[in-house]
N, C-alpha and C positions, 0 to 999 in steps of 0.2 A: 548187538552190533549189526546182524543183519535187517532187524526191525526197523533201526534207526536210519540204515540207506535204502528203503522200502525191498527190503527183498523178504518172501516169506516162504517156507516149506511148502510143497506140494507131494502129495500123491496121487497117482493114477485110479481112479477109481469112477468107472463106468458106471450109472444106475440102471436096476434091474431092469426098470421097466425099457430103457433101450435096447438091453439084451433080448428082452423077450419081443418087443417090436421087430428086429432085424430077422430072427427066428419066424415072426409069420410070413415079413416079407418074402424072404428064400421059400417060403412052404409053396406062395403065390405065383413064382415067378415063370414068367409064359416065354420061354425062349425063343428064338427064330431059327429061320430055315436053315440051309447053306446048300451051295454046290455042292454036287456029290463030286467027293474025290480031291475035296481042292486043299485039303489040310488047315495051313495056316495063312494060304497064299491070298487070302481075301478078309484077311485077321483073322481075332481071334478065333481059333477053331471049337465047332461044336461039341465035338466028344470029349476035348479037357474041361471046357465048362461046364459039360452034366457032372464029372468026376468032383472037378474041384466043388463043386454047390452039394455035389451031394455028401461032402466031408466037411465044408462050411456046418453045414444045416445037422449034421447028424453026428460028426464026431471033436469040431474043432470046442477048442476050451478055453474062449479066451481071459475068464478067473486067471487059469493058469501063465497066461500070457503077461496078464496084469502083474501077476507075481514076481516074474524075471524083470517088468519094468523097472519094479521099486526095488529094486536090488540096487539102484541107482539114487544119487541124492537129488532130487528133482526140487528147483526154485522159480519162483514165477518174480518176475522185478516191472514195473512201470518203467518205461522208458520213451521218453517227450510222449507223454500219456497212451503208449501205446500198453497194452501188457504183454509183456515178455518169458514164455516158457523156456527153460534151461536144464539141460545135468549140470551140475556142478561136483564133479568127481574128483578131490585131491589124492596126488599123487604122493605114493611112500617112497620116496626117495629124499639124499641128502639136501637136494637141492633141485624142486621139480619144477620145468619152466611151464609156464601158463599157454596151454596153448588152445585155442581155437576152431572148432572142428565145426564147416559147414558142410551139410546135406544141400542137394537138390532136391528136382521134380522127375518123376513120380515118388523120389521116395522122401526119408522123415527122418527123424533121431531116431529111429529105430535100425539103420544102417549101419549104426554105431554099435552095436550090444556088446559082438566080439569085441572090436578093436579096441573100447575103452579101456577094459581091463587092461590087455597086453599094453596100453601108455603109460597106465597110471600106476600096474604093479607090473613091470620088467620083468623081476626076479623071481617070480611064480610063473613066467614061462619060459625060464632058460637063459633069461637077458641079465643086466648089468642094472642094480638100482639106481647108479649113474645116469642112466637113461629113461627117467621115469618123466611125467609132464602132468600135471592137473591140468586134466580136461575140462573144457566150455564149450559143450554141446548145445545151441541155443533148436528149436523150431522157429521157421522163419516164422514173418511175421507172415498173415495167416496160413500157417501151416500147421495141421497138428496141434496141440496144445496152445499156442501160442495165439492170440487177439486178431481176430479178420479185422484188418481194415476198413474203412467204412469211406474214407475219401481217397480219392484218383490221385495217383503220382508215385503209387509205392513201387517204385522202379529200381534199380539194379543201386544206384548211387545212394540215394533213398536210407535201401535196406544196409548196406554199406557203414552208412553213418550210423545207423540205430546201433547196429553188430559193436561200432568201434568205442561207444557213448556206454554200452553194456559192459563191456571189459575194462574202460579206464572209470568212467565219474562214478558205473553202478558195485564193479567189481575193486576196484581202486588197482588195476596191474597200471605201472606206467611203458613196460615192455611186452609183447607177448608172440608168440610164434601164432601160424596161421596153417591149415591144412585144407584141402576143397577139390569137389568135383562138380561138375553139373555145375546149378546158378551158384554153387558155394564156390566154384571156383571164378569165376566173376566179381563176387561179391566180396573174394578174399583180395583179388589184385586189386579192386577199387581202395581196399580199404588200404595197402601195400603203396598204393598209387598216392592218397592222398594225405597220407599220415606216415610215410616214410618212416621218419625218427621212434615211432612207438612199435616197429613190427623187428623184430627176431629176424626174422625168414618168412617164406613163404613155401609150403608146399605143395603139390597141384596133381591130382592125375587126371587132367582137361586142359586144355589150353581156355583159358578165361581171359582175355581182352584180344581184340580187334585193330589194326594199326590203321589209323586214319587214312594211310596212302595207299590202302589195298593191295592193288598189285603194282602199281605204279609204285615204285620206288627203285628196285634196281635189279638187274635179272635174274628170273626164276631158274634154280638147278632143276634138275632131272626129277629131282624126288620131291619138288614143291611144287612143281609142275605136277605133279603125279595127285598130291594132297590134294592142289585144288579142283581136280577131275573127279575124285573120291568125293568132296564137297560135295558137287553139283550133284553125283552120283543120289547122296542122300538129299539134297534138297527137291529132288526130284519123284525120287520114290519112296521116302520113308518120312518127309516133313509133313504132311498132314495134320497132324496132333498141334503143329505150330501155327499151322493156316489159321486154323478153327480157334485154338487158344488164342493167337493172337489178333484177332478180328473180330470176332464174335462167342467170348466167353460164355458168356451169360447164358445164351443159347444154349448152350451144350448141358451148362451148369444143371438144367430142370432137370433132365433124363439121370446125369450119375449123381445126383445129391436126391434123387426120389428111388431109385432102384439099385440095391447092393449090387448084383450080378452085372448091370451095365459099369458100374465104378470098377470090380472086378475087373471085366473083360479090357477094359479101355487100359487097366495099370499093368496085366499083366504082359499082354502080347509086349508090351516096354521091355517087361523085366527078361521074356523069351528073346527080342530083336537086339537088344544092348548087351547081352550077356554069355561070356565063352561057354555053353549049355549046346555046342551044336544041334542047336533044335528044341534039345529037348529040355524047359525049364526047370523041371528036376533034377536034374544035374547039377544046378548049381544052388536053386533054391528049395526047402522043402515048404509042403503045402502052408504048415504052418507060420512058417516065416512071412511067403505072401500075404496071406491073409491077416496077420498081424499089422502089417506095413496098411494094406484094404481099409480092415478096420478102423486102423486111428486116423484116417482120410474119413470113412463113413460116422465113423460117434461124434467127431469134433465137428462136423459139417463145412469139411473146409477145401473139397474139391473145386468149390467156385472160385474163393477167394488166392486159392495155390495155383489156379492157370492164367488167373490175373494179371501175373507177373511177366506172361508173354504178353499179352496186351500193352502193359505200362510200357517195356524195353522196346519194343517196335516202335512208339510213339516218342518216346524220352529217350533214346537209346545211350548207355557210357560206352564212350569210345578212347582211347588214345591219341591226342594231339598230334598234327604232324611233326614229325621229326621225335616223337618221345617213344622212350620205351619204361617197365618197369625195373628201378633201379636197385630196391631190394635182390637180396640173395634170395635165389629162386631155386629149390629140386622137382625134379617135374619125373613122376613112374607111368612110365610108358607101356600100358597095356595092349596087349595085343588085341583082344576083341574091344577097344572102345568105340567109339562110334566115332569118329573121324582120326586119327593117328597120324599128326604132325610129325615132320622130320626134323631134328634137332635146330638145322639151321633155321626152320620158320621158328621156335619156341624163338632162339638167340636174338633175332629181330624185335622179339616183344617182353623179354625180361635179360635180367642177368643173372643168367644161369650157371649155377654152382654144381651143381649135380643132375647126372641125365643115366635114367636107371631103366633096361629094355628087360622086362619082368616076361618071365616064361609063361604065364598064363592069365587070366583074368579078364575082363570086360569094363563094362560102362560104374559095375556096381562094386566098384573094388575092396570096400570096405565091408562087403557081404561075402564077398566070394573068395577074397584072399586076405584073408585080414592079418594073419600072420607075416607074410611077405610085405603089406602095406605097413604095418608097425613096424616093422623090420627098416625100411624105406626110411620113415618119419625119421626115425629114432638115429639112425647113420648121418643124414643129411643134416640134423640138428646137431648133432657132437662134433661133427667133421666144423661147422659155421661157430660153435659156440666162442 
């Protein structure tokens, strides 16, 4: 059955001789300076990056990393000749709905590992089988496992249709629910947006689309006022990563697809700046989780092809028409450290919103850091709509 809609099994399986190229690399790597004193105030800081390389290089295992991937049923599909990486994880329950789960940038399907379980077996953490969902965990397209691109245009709308082409022609669901943060959450309201009748719900913890009439539409409260001060706040001191990705990729591409430690430093200070880790990204993530996420940016070589995406969307940008918003049932988890934290009334403006849940704790990487709470989320707002 699967043969016959081109989808075929994969496994995650690194060859040695990259393991052991990455290992000299690290052996070779010539660090830089810093201001004394300045910690992380000028990025990534020097003393976590001797730490972290020096447990890269000497203690990390990623065999064993490898290991917990395939703990997963991983399939690769063609889709309009792109090749398409996927989990494909069915859910034990009576009746489990299809749901969709995209990642962003900087991270992978590896953001997944926790939370899959907890969707797809409920009742092995305390939950209701009733509540269970077969996950479709895809890698965008060049991300991770998943086929680089090779022509211009793979922009937010794009990737949207491949996503919706994968779950109805390649996977046969005619309904399916949707989950996303980062460019997944973009890329889940495109698809919410333009296939209405095929989408469940939609879940979000990002605000993913843009209202054509900005701010011109009708006056801002107190607390949207406030959002878009916070905006500017980050577009000013923290968008950099966006400038460079989205201008001049390719540029950047040479330095972290030739040097692990710079792909490192450049994903981490991410994982520190987006994440309830007051500071200190061990708090929320351990070495080995970064480095995992590192990795399968480093083996698949697809740091190039994954900031591309800011490139395409600056130039192709999807937006919402004036006067439209998204008409799907929408829940949206409102973390406290995400990187920008809309007020309910700007979500209401741009979908219809069914559920609005202000989560005690978490960040940008919710599905790392809270993943209990997140399933928790999905799993309510899907039964409360079913």
């Amino acid at each position: 059955m699967e043969a016959s809609r081109g989808i075929r099994r994969l496994r995650v399986a690194i060859q040695q001789a990259d393991l052991d190229d990455l290992r000299q690399r690290l052996a070779r790597t010539r660090l830089p300076d810093e201001v004394a004193g300045s910690g992380w105030e000028y990025g990534t800081n020097l003393s976590y990056m001797k730490e972290l390389l020096e447990y890269w290089r000497t203690y990390y295992d990623w065999r064993k990393q490898e290991q917990e991937l395939n703990r997963f049923d991983h399939y690769e599909a063609l889709v309009d000749g792109l090749k398409i990486h996927f989990i494909h994880q069915r859910g034990r329950g009576p009746n489990p709905k299809p749901l969709l789960l995209l990642h962003g940038w900087p991270g992978s399907v590896y953001e997944f590992m926790a939370l899959i379980p907890m969707l797809t077996e409920p009742n092995a953490y305390g939950g209701d089988e009733r509540d269970a969902f077969t996950v479709v965990a895809p890698s965008l397209p060049g991300y991770g496992f998943s086929e680089r691109p090779r022509t211009p245009g793979m922009n937010v709308r794009r990737i949207a249709e491949l996503m919706f082409k994968l779950m109805t022609e390649v996977l046969g669901y005619k309904r399916f629910a949707i989950q996303g943060g980062d460019w997944g959450a973009f890329i889940g309201s495109c698809i919410a947006k333009l296939h209405p009748d095929e989408v469940l719900g939609l879940h979000l913890n990002m605000v993913g689309a843009i209202p054509a009439e900005g701010r011109n539409v009708k006056p801002l409260n107190d607390e949207e006022q406030e959002f878009l001060r916070q905006a500017e706040q980050f577009r000013r001191f923290e968008a950099g990563y966006q400038w460079i990705q989205g201008t001049k990729p390719q540029t950047l591409a040479y330095a972290l697809n030739d040097s692990p430690v710079g792909l490192a430093a450049w994903i981490v200070e991410k994982f520190r700046a987006w994440s309830d880790c007051s500071g200190d990204v061990e708090r929320c993530f351990s070495k080995d989780q970064l480095l995992t996420n590192i990795s399968i940016y480093w083996f698949t070589e697809t740091i190039n092809s994954s900031i591309r995406l800011y490139y395409e969307e600056r130039r192709r940008p999807w937006r919402l028409e004036v006067g439209e918003r998204i008409e799907v049932a929408t829940g949206f988890a409102a973390f406290p450290k995400e990187i920008l934290r809309p007020p309910r009334s700007w979500v209401e403006r741009l979908y219809n919103l069914k559920r609005w849940s202000v989560m005690s704790a978490g960040g940008h990487f919710a599905a790392m850091e809270q993943p209990r709470a997140l399933a928790g989320e999905i799993q309510a707002f899907f039964r409360d709509i079913a």
